[in-house]
Structures are given as C-alpha cells and as structure tokens.
N, C-alpha and C positions, 0 to 999 in steps of 0.2 A: 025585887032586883037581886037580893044578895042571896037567894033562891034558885033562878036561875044562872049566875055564875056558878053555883056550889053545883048543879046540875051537868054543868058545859066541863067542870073539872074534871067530877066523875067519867063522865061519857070519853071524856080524853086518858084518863087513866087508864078505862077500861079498853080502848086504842093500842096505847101502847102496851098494854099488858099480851093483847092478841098478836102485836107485831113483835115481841120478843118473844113469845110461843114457836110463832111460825118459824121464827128465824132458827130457835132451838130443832125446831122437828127439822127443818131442810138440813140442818149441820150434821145431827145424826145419820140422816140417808145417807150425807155424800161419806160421812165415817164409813159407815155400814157396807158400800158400795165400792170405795177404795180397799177397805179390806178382804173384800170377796174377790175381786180384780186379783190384788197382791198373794194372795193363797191360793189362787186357782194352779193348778199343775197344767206347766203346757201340755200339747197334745202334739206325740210322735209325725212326723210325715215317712213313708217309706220313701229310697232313695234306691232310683235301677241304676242298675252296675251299667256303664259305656261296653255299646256295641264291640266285640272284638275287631282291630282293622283285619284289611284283607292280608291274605299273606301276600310278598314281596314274589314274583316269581325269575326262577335264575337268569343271570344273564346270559343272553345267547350272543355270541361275537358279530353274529349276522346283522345283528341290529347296529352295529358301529360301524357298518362299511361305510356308510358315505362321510361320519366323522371322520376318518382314515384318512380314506382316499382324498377328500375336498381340504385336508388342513393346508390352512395357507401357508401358515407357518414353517415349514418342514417341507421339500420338495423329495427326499428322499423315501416318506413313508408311501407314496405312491409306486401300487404296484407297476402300473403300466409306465417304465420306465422309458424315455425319450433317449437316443442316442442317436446325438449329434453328429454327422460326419465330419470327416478333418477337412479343414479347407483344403482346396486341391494347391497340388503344387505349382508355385510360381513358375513361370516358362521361364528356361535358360536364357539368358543376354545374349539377344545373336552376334558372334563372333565381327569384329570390325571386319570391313573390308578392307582386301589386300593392297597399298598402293600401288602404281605402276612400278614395276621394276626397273634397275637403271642399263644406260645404253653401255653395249659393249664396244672398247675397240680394238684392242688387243694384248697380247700381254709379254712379258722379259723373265728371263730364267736367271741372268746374269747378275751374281751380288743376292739382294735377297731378291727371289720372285714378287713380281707385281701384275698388277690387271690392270689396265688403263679401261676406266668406268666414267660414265656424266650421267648426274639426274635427268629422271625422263622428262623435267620440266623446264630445266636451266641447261645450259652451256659450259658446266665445271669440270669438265674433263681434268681427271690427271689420273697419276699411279695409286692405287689402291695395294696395301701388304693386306696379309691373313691376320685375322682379329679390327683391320680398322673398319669403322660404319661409314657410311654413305647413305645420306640421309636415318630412315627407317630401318635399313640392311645392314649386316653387317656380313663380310666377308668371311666365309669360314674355311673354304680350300677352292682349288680351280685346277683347273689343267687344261691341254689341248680342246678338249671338246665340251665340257661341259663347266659349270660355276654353281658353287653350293653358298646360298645365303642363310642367315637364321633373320624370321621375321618373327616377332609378337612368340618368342620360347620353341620356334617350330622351324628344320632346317629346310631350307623351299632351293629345288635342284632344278636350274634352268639349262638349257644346252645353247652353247653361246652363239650358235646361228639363233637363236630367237630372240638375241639378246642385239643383233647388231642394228644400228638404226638403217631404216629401210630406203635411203636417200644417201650414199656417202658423197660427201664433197671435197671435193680436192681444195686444199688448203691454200688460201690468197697468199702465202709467202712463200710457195716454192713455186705460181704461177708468175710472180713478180721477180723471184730469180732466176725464174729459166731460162735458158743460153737462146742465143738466135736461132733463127732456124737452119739457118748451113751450119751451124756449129751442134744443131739438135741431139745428132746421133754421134758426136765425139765423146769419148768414157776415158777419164783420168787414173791410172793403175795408179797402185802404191807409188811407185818410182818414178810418177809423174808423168812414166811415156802412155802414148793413144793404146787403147785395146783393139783389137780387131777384129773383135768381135761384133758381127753385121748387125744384130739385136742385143745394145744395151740394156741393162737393167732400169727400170723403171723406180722411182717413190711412190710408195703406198700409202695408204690412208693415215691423218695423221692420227697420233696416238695422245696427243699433250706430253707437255714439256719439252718440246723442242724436238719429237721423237717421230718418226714413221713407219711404218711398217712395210714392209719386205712384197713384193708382188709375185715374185717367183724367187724362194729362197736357192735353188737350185739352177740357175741363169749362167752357173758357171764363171760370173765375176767377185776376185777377192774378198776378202776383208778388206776395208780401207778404201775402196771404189769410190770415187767422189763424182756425184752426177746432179748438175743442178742447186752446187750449196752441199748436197749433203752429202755423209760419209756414209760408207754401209760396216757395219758391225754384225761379225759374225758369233760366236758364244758357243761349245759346247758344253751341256752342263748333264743333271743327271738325268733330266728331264728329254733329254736330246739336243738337236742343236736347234737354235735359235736367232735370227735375226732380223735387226730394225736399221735404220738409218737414222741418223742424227746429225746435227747441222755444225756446218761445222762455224766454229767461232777466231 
C-alpha cells in the first residue's frame, strides 16, 4: 500500500516536473519571438508623386455672355438696350363753347356812352357803360355799327345788326298811352303848339329804362317833340348826333 502511494507521488512529480518544462520552453519562444518582431527593421514602401492637375486655360469673355446679358440683378449691363417711348401728349382741353351773345337794342352818346344790351336768355335789358359785364361779356368799345366783347381772355367783334333780336316788339306802355285815333297824327312842338307836319315822328323800339329809340332821326321834328308820352332828345356829341325818346314824367 505504502508502495504504491510512494509510486502515485513520483509519477505526479514527474508531471509536474514536465508541465514546468513545457511552460519554460513556451516562455522562451514567445521571449524569443517578441524580440525578433521588436528588432526587425521596417520595410520602405515607395510613395508616387500626385498626377500634375491640368492647366487652368485663360478666360475668354465669350464665355460670360449669357452671365452678362441674363444678370437679373443689373438691367443696365444689357446690351440690347429697350427704349421706351414717351407717352404721347395729352390732347388739349377743347376750348368751352361760346355762349349765346346778348340782344342789342341800341345805344346813347350823351353823358357817358351806353349800349342798351339783354341776355339772350332773360328779359334784362338796360344800359351797359365800357368795362361793365353782362353776363359772361364784358363790354369793351361800340359804336354805330359794330360792339366788341371780351369772352374767356379773347376780344369777340359782333356787328350790331347780328346782334338785334329778330322779333322787335312794340312796347305795351306806349301802346296803352297812345292818343285816339283822331288825335293820332297830332305832334306837340316845344312851345306846345301842333306841328304841321303831315308825317309825325314815330317811337322806336324800346331801349330800357324808360328810353326808345329814334325811327327816323332826320323827320325834321325838334328836340323836345312829345308824341304819345314821350319826349324826343336830340344830343350832339363826338360820336355825331344821336337821338332817343324818353318818357316823360
């Protein structure tokens, strides 16, 4: 018995004796092997030099035309330049139209000259002096035949036959004064006696303000003739002579 445990001892000695052998011989190798590793000299690689790039070639301007021309930015760097035309000019405001002109009916020299004038619309007859208006007109000179207005800055020359209304009417208060008819053709001189004159003077068309005008200045009866209410007034002035009849009051 005590034989073979002394047996089983050995055989285990001799065990471990092989497994710290082995373990020695492996430890050497990897020594062995780490230091062949660690002393080895690396080994060079060659290293190629990079391809030269290409050359850049110059710029030609030709190549930026459409950058140019298309930059939104900038309307100026466009060659093909757009020009606008000017708007066209406004038509002139056409001038107002003229009103109707007023009615003539005649006029006095004596004192300051006047025009007896009524709008072509109304019934206002009366004496018109130089400088005053009538309506839209304003009176600027007259005489025998003709009457110069200014309308809208512009002096407008009527001739006073165009000017007389085309209808004159005899005035209801020298038809309501007129004498009888046997007394029709009787004419009161200055001095109160009958004239004898076959063809008395007639009143003319009225003029306003109590005034008429003259039928035949040249009838051959006075100043002062009274036929029917009115007085005849005769004036000579620088204009020549002139006369109207007026009523007497």
């Amino acid at each position: 018995m005590n034989r073979k445990v002394l047996l089983l001892n050995l055989a285990l000695l001799a065990l471990i004796g092989l497994l710290v052998w082995q373990l020695r011989v492996r430890r050497q190798a990897a020594g062995a092997h780490e230091r062949a590793v660690l002393l080895k000299d690396g080994q060079g690689r060659t290293l190629l030099a990079p391809p030269s790039p290409a050359l850049v070639p110059p710029v030609a301007p030709a190549e930026y035309i459409d950058s140019v021309q298309k930059m939104l930015f900038s309307k100026d760097r466009n060659p093909n330049v757009v020009v606008e035309p000017p708007p066209p000019p406004k038509p002139a405001p056409a001038p107002p139209p003229m009103p109707a002109l007023p009615r003539y009916y005649g006029q006095i020299h004596f004192g300051d000259p006047a025009v007896f004038l009524s709008s072509a619309t109304a019934n206002d007859q009366r004496a018109y002096g130089v400088g005053e208006k009538i309506g839209e007109f304003t009176v600027l000179a007259f005489d025998m035949d003709s009457i110069t207005f200014e309308w809208d800055g512009k002096p407008v020359v009527k001739q006073l036959a165009d000017l007389k209304p085309k209808e004159a009417q005899q005035p209801a208060q020298a038809a309501a004064a007129a004498p009888p008819p046997a007394q029709s053709n009787s004419v009161v001189a200055i001095g109160g006696e009958p004239s004898a004159n076959s063809a008395p003077p007639a009143v003319g068309n009225d003029m306003g303000g109590g005034f008429h005008a003259c039928t035949n200045p040249d009838d051959g009866s006075p100043s002062g003739t009274i036929v029917g209410g009115y007085r005849k007034v005769i004036n000579q002035g620088l204009m020549g002579k002139s006369c109207f009849w007026e009523q007497v009051k």
